[in-house]
N, C-alpha and C positions, 0 to 999 in steps of 0.2 A: 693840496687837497685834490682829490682825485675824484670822478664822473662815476656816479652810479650809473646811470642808465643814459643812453644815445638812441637817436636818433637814424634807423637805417632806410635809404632809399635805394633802389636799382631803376635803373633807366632801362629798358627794353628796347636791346639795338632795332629791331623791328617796327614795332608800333610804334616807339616813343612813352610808351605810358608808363607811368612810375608806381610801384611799390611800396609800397611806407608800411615802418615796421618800429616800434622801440624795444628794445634789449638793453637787459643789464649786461655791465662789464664782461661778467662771465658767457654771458649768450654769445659774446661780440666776440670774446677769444676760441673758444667752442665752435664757430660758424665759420671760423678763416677760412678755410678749404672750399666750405661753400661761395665765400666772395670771391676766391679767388678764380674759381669755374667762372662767376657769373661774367666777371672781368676777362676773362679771357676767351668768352662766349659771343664779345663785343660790347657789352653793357654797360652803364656806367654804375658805377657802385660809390657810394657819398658815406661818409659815418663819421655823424658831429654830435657832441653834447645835446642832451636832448631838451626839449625848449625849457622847462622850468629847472635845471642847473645850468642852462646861459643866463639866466637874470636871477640867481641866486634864491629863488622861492623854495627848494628842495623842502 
């Protein structure tokens, strides 16, 4: 069984200050390119099942 929607964070190599974002599956595949800038901008990029499909509330 597969994550509708996750959970996206970016870390801001500079400030520190984080982003928070949630996106369906398709926003997440849709956006690669942009993570992949951000990640390679210095940033940290996180993307985990979003809170209620980690304790199965969906």
């Amino acid at each position: 069984m597969g994550c509708e929607r996750f959970d996206i964070g970016v870390r801001d190599a500079t400030t520190g200050q984080m982003m928070n974002r949630e996106w369906s599956a398709a926003e997440v595949l849709q956006n690669t390119p942009w993570h992949k800038r951000m990640n390679a901008q210095g940033n940290d990029v996180y993307i985990r099942p979003a809170e209620q499909e980690r304790h199965g509330l969906g």
